[in-house]
N, C-alpha and C positions, 0 to 999 in steps of 0.2 A: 665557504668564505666566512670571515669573522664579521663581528657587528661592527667593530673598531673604525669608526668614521676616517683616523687617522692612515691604519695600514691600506684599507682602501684606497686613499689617495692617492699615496704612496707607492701602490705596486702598479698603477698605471701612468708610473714617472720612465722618460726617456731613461732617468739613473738608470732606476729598478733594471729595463730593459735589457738596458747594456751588460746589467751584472751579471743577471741572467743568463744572455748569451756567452759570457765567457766565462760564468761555472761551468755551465753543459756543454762548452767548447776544452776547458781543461780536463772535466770528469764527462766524458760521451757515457760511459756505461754508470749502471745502478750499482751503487757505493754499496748496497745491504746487501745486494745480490752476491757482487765479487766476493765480499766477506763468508759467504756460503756459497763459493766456488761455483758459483750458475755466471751467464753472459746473457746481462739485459738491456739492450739502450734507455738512457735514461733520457725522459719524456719531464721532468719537474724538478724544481730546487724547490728543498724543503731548509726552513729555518729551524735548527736546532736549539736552540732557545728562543718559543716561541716571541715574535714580536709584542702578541697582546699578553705576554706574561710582565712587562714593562709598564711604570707608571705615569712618567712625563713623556711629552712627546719627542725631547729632546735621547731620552731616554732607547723611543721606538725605532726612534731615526738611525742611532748608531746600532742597535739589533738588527734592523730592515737591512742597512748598505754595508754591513762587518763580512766580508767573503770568507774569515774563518767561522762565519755562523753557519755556513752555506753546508748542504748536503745534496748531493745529483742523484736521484732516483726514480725507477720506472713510479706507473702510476700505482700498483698494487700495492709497493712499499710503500709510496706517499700517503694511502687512504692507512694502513697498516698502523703506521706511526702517527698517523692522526685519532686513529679510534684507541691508541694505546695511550695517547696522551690525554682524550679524554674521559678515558676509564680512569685514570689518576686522578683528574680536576674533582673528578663526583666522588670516589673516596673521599680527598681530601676534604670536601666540602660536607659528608655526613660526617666527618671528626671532626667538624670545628664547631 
């Protein structure tokens, strides 16, 4: 979980909740899986532009509750896409 005081707050809003449950009610199976022809229930909505990639809060808000931000995946893919995204952050950060 992020340091982000704001997403924090945010992902344990009845919203967040709700959204949640009707990703993973629209998308039941992992979205990376099907794209690799495998069948996984998905267990996580992952935000595809992360939220703490945003700089106002007003900013986070509309990342956090955007349902086309939304991605349904088991947990594998979730840690996956998370250690991928932050192999990027530290590149980016020894080139700058």
């Amino acid at each position: 979980m992020t340091n982000d005081k704001q997403y924090n707050k945010m992902i344990h809003t009845n919203r967040w909740l709700k959204l949640r449950r009707s990703q993973l009610t629209k998308h039941p199976l992992c979205q990376d899986c099907e794209e690799k022809g495998k069948i996984e229930p998905a267990t996580e909505v992952h935000h595809v532009t992360p939220v703490s990639d945003k700089l106002t809060n007003r900013e986070k808000e509309v990342a956090m509750f955007d349902p086309y931000n939304l991605r349904s995946l088991c947990h594998a893919c979730h840690v996956e896409r998370k250690l991928r995204s932050e192999e990027r952050f530290s590149r980016n950060a020894e080139t700058d």
